[in-house]
C-alpha positions as MATLAB code, in Angstrom:
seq = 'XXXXXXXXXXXXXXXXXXXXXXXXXXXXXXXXXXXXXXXXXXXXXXXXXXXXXXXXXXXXXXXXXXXXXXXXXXXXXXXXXXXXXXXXXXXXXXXXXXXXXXXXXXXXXXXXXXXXXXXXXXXXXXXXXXXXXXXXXXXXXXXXXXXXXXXXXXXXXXXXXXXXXXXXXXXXXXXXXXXXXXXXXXXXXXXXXXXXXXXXXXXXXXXXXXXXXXXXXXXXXXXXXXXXXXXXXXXXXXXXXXXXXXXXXXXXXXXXXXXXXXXXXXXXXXXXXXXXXXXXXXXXXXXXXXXXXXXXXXXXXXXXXXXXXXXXXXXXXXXXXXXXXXXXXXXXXXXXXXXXXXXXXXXXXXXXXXXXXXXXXXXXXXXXXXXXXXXXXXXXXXXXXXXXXXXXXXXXXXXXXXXXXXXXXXXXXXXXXXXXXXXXXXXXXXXXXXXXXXXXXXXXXXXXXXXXXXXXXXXXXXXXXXXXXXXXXXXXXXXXXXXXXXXXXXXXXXXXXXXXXX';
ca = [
     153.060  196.661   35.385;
     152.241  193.550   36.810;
     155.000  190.930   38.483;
     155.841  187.364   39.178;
     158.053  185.827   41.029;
     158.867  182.561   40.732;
     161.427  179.628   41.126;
     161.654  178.609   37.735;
     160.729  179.208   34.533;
     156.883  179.360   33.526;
     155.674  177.061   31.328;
     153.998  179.818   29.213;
     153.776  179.333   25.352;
     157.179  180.930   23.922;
     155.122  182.819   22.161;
     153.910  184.811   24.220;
     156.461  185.932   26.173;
     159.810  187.465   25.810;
     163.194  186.533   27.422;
     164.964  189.898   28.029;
     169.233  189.246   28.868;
     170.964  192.097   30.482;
     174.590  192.661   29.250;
     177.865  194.741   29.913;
     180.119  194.905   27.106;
     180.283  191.317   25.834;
     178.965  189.792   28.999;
     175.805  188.667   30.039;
     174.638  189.314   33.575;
     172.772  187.216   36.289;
     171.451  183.348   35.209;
     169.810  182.586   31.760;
     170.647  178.661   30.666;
     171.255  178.580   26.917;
     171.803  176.024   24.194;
     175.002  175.341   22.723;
     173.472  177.344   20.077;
     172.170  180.250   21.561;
     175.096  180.879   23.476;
     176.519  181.409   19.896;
     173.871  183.168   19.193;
     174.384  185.470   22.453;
     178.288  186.119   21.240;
     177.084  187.108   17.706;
     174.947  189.746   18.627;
     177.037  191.273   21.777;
     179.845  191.383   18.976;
     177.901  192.910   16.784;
     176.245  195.419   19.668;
     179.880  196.094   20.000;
     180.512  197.105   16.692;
     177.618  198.565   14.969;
     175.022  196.471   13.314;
     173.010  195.736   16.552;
     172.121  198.226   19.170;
     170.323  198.489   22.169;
     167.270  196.777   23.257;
     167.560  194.496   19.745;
     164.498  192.070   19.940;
     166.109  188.842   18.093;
     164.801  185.097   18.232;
     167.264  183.431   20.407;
     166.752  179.768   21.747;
     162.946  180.138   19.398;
     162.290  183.057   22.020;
     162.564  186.490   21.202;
     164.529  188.285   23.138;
     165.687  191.623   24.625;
     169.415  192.348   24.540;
     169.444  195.231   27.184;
     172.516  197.282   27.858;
     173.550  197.699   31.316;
     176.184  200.221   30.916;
     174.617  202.409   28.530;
     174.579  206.166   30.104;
     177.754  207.951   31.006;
     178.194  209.049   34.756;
     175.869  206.600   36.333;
     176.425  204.377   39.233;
     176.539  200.290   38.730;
     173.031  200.098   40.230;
     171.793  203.132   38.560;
     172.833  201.842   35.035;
     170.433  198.600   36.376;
     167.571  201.287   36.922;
     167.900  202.848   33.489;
     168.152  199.274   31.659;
     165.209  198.213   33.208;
     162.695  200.963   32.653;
     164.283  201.505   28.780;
     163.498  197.389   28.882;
     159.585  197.997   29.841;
     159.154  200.994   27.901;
     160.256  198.975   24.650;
     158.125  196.059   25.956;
     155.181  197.960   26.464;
     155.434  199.650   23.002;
     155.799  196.304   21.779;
     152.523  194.777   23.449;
     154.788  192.265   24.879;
     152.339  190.034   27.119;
     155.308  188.790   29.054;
     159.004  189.575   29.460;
     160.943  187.015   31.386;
     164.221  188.383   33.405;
     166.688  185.103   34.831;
     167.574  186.824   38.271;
     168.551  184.406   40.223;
     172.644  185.255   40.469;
     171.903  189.012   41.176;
     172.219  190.642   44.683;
     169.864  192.423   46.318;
     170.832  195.570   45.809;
     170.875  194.951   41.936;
     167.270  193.345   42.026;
     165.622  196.163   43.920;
     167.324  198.706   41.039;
     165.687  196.555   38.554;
     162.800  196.963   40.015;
     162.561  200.676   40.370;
     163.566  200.821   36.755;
     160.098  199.196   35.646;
     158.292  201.309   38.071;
     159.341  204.290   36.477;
     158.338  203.414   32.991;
     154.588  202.807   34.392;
     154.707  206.129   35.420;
     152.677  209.107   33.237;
     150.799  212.275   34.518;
     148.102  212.846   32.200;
     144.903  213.825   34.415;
     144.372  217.174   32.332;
     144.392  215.571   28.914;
     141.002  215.366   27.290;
     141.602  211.836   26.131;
     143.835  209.576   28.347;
     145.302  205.995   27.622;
     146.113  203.243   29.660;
     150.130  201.649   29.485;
     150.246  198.386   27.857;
     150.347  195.875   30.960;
     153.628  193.864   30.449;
     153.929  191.148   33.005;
     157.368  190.769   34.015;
     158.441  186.734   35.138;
     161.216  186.935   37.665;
     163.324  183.866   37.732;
     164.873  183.935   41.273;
     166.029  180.199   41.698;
     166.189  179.748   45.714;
     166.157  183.579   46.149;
     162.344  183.955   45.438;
     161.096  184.295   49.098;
     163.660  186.977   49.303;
     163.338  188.792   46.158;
     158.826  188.976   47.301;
     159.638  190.871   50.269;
     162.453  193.582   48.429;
     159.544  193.584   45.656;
     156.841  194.604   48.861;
     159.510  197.226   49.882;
     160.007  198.479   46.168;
     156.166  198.959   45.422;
     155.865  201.088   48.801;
     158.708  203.394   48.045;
     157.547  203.509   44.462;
     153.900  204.371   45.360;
     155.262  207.447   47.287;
     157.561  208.552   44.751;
     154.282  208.853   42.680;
     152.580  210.590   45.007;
     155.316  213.341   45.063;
     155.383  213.849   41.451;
     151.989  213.852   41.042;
     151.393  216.326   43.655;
     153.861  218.634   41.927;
     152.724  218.086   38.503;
     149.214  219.432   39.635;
     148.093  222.844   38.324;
     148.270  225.388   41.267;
     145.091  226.169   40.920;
     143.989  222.943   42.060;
     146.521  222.519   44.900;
     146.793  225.454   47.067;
     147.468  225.082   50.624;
     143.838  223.734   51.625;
     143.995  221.571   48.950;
     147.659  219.871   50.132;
     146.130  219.854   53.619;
     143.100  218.142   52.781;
     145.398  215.687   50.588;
     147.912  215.075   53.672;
     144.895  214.543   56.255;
     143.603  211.710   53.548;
     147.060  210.138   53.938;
     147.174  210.176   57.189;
     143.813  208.824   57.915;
     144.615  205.403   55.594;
     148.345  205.217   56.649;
     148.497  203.405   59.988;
     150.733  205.585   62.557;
     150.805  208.266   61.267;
     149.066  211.396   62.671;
     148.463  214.998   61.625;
     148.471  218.811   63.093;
     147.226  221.918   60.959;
     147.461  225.101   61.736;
     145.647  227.559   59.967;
     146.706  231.217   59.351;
     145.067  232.652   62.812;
     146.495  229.614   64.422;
     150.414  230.533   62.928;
     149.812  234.339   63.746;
     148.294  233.403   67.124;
     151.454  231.275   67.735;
     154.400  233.481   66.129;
     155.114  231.617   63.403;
     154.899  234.744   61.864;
     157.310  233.819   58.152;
     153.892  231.693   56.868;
     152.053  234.838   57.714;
     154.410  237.553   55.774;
     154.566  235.646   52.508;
     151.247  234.452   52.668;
     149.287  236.902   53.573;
     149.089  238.827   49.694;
     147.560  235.425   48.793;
     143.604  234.685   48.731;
     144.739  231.310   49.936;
     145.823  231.512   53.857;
     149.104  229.722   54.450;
     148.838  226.532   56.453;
     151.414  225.002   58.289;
     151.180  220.822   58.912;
     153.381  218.404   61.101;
     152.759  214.687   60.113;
     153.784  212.291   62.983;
     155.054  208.709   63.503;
     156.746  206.965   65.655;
     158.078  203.547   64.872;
     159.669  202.772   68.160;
     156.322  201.655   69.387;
     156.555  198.722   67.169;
     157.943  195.343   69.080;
     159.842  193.363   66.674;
     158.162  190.957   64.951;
     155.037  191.515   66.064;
     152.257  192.796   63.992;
     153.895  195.571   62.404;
     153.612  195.693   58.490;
     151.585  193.478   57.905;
     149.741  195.830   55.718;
     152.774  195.599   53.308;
     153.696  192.062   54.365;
     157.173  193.290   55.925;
     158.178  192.671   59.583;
     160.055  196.273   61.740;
     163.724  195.528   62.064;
     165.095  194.250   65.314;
     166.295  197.401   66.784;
     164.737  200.688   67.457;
     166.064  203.973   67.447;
     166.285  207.225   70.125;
     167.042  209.416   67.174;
     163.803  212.067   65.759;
     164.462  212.946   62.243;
     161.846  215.723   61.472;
     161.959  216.562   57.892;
     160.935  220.048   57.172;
     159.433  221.139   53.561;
     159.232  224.049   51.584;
     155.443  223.934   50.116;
     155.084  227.103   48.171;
     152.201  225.889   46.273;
     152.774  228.951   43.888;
     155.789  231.288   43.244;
     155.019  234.431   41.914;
     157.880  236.420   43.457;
     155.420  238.464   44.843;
     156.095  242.320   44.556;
     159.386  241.220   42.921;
     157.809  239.866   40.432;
     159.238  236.682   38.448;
     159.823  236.619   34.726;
     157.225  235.576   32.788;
     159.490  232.701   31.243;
     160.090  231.648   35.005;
     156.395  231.008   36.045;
     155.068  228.088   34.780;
     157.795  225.738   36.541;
     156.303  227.197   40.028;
     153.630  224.447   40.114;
     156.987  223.040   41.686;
     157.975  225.246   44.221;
     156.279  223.228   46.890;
     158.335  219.737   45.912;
     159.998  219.703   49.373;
     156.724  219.955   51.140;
     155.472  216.826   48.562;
     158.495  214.818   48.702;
     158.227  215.142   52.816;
     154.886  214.105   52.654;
     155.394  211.163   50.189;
     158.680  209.991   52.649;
     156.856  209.936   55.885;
     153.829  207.703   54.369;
     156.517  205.143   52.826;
     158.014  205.395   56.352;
     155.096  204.713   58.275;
     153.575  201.708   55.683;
     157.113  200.110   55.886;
     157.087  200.467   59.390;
     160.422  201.779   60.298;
     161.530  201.773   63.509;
     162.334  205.363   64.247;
     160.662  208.402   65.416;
     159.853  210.387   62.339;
     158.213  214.121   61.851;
     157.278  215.502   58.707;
     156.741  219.149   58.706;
     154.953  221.049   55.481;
     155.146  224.336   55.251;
     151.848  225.599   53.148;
     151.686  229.278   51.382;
     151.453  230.727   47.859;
     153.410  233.603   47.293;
     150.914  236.012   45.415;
     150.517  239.655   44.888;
     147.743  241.055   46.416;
     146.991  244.685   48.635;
     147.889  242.442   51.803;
     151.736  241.192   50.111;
     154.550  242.146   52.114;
     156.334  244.597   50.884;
     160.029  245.391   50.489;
     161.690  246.900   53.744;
     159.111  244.978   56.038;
     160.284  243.758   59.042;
     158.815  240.598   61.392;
     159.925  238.778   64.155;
     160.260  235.068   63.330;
     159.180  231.744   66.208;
     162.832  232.251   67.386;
     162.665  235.638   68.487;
     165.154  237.037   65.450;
     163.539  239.908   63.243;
     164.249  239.932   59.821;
     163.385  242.474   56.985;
     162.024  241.487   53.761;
     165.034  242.501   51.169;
     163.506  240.310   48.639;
     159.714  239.113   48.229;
     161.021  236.282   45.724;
     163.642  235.369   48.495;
     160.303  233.511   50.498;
     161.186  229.755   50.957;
     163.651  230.544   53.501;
     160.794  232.422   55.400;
     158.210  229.998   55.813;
     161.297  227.232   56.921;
     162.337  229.594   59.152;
     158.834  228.452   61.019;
     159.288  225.183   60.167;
     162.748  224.541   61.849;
     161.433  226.353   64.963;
     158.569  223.712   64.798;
     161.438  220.614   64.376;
     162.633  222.198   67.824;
     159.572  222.166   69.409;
     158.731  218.475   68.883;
     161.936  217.458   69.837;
     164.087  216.564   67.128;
     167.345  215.174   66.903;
     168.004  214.863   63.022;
     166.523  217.870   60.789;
     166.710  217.645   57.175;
     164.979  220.793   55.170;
     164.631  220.542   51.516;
     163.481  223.420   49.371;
     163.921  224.306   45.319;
     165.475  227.240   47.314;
     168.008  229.117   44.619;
     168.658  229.772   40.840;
     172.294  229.194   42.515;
     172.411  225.771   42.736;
     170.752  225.548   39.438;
     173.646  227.157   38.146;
     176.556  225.461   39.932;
     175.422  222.199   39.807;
     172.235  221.579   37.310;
     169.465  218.840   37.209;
     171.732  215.957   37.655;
     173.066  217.114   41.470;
     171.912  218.383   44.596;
     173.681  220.398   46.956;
     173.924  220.388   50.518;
     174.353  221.890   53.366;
     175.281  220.517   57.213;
     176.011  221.628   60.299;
     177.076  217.682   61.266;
     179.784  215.492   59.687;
     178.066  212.264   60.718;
     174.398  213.122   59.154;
     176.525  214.316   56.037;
     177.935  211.220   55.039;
     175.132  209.431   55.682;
     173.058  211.717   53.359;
     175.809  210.853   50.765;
     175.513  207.188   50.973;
     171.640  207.127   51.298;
     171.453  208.700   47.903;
     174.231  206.311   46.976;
     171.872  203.242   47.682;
     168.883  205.117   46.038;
     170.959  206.067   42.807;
     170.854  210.110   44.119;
     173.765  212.053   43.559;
     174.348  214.727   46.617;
     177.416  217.176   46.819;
     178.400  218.315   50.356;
     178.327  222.720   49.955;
     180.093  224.976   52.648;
     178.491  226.997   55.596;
     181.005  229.281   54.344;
     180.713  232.002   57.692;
     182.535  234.550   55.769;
     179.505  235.345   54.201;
     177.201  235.688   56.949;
     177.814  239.281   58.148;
     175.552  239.986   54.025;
     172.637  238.602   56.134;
     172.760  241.539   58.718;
     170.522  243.964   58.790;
     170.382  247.750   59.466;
     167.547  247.809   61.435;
     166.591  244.006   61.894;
     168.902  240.730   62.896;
     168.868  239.771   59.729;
     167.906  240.567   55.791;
     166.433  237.781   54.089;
     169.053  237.963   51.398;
     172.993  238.651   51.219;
     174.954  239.771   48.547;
     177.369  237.121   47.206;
     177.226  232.892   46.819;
     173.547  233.219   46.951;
     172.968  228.967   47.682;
     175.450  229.232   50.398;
     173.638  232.701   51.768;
     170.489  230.996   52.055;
     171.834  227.982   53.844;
     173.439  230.378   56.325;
     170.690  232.332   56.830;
     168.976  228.630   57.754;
     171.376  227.775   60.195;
     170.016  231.310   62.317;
     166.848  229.035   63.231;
     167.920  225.707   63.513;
     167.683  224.566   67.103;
     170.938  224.170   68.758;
     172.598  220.647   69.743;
     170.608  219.824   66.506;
     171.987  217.627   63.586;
     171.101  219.402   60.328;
     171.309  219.303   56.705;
     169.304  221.664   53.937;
     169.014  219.726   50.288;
     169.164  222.556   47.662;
     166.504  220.511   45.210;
     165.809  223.706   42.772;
     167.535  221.574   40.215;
     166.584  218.275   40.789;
     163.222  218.165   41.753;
     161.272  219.031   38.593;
     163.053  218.943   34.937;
     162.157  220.694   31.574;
     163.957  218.408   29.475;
     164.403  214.516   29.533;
     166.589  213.065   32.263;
     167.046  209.342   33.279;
     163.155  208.467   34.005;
     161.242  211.812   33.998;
     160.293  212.611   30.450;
     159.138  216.167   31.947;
     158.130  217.568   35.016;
     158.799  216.081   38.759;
     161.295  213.622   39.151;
     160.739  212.604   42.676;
     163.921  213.123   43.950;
     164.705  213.238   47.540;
     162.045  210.121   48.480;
     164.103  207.427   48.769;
     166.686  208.984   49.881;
     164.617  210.564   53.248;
     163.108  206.639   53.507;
     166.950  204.996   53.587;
     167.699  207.848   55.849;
     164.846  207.139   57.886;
     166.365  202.849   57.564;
     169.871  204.129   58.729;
     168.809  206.172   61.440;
     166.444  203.205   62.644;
];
């Protein structure tokens, strides 16, 4: 996808280009200057949208351009802004099947907030994974004219913005569409050290298996252990209240640090089982191939903290990844096992497939360690969540009102839907243990068990909340701009967290 911004109008050949008018209903939204005779044109075919004989996306000669008539209130249950998202990426994916050189979109009365949703929407439809088919194809390259009027200064640097977050939401789905034979927890490291070496600010730690055991971060070492690929456990650092305002910072992505910094540390802590086999409790067979996902939190932590550090955010901001595969092998931990976690707590292995709450267990204990203020864990933790809430939600859990609602209206602003879950404490005394503190599993609400049995190692006087992302991180079916596979949920939401907290 390529872009320009601009004033006004190009004076490129009508025939090469496409206008493309976004409507609600019978209305047309934002600027586009029309004949007399178009604009009867425009009522004819929003009347007949309306009623039958045109539908969405209908490519008709209006003003001697063709153009797009693109619904912005098409899906049902979507925010205003995410209906923008959706219009736009159906809009490029048309115009790219169409070989449309250039599509021309009349901007100039939208908001902000409505531009940058465009804008997402025609990143997403440049999107495809396809490094493991024998014979790949590059997307049609639709430039898209932006006619901003006096807004154009303004609408280059949201564009800057977009194209950062946009480039990490692509790195998280393309780390967790990779076959887990390719990206075990070496791999991911040597990935993450790559990142950090070309993203200014940010630093990285690794530990390696002896390095966890020598340590006591002992739930890396119990799941991973049965694997031939040692766990790894890796804290990503940067801290943006270094940056004087309006100095030098971001000038790699042309965008100057706000004029404020924060006291606050938000670590974000990710579950990065590069491979889920249950271990000795084995998965279903019909259950496996979707574990190339079960390390999305450690990818989408990963993806936030680059965006974070290339935007240059003025915050303190930790990323933590914790590395394993979950395999059977005559090392696996077995049923019944006991080990004492970073925190001092034992806790017996009831379940071998119950292992992302394990290896966070390690990485909360690390959040406390480097000092943080704000944690957010996110994990596809439970089949639960799955169940109550499906591919469209995600649930969460926090031990702090304020970080709660601001989860809620970050995913507002980044069109993802998050439902506040309760540390329900009448289910906590499932989590004890005959012989240990604790069992990794309890026996009833099984999302709301592993959020309590969380909250055991979070540090105290810490804000926390644990995203449930089992059902939104990676889909089987279509949904809004994934065809199949990783959506790259949780990204912008960590980077607007990451803007509030700032």
């Amino acid at each position: 996808m390529n872009l320009n911004i601009i004033p006004s109008e190009s004076a490129k050949a009508k025939a090469d280009k496409a206008y493309a008018l976004f409507f609600v209903k019978e209305s047309i939204q934002f600027s586009k200057v029309l004949s007399a005779k178009g604009e009867s044109q425009v009522e004819s075919v929003l009347k007949g949208i309306k009623d039958g004989p045109f539908e969405d996306l209908e490519f008709l000669e209006i003003d001697g351009c063709n153009t797009f008539f693109v619904n912005a209130a098409k899906e049902r249950g979507l925010s205003t802004l995410d209906h923008l998202r959706m219009a736009a990426y159906r809009l490029a994916q048309k115009a790219m099947k169409r070989q449309v050189p250039c599509v021309s979109l009349f901007l100039a009365d939208a908001a902000d907030e409505q531009f940058k949703a465009i804008l997402h929407g025609l990143h997403y439809a440049d999107y495809k994974f396809d490094a493991y088919k024998s014979k790949q194809k590059e997307n049609f390259q639709v430039t898209f004219e932006i006619v901003a009027g006096d807004r154009a200064a303004a609408f280059k640097k949201i564009a800057e913005e977009v194209a950062v977050e946009q480039k990490a939401v692509t790195l998280a789905r393309n780390l967790i569409n990779t076959s887990a034979s390719d990206l075990y927890p070496a791999a991911f490291v040597e990935d993450a050290k790559t990142i950090a070496k070309y993203t200014p600010g940010l630093s990285i730690k690794v530990r390696n298996m002896k390095q966890l055991e020598k340590e006591g971060f002992m739930g890396h070492v119990t799941v991973g252990k049965g694997s031939s690929h040692e766990p790894h456990m890796i804290t990503l650092s940067y801290d943006g209240t270094k940056f004087a305002a309006g100095k030098s910072a971001g000038k790699s992505a042309g965008i100057k640090s706000a004029n404020r910094t924060s006291h606050d540390h938000l670590v974000i802590v990710g579950k990065g089982l590069t491979f889920d086999t249950g271990g000795l409790c084995l998965k279903p067979a019909k259950s496996m191939p979707e574990m190339i996902s079960d390390m999305s939190g450690a990818a989408t932590a990963l993806a936030a903290i680059q965006a974070i550090a290339t935007l240059k955010l003025p915050v303190k901001v930790s990323a933590v990844c914790c590395l394993a595969e979950n395999a059977i092998g005559n090392k696996s931990v077995l049923p019944g096992d006991i080990f004492k976690a970073k925190n001092g707590k034992t806790v017996m292995v009831d379940n071998t497939d119950a292992e992302g709450r394990l290896v966070l267990s390690d990485g909360l204990a690390e959040a406390g360690l480097i000092g943080a203020t704000h944690i957010v864990d996110l994990a596809t933790l439970t089949g639960a969540m799955v169940r109550a809430l499906g591919y469209a939600v995600t649930g969460f859990f926090s031990n702090d009102d304020d970080l709660a609602l601001k989860v809620i209206n970050c995913g507002e602003a980044c069109c993802e839907k998050f439902w506040s879950m309760p540390l329900e404490e009448e289910y906590a005394d499932a989590l004890k243990d005959k012989f240990a503190d604790l069992k990794n599993t309890g026996s009833d609400a099984g999302a709301i068990s592993a959020a309590l049995f969380l909250q055991e190692f979070v540090p105290e006087n810490t804000a926390w909340a644990h995203w449930d992302i089992a059902g939104t991180a990676f889909v089987t079916k279509k949904w809004k701009y994934t065809e199949y596979g990783a959506t790259g949920f949780g990204v912008q939401t960590l980077i607007e967290l990451a803007r509030e907290l700032g």
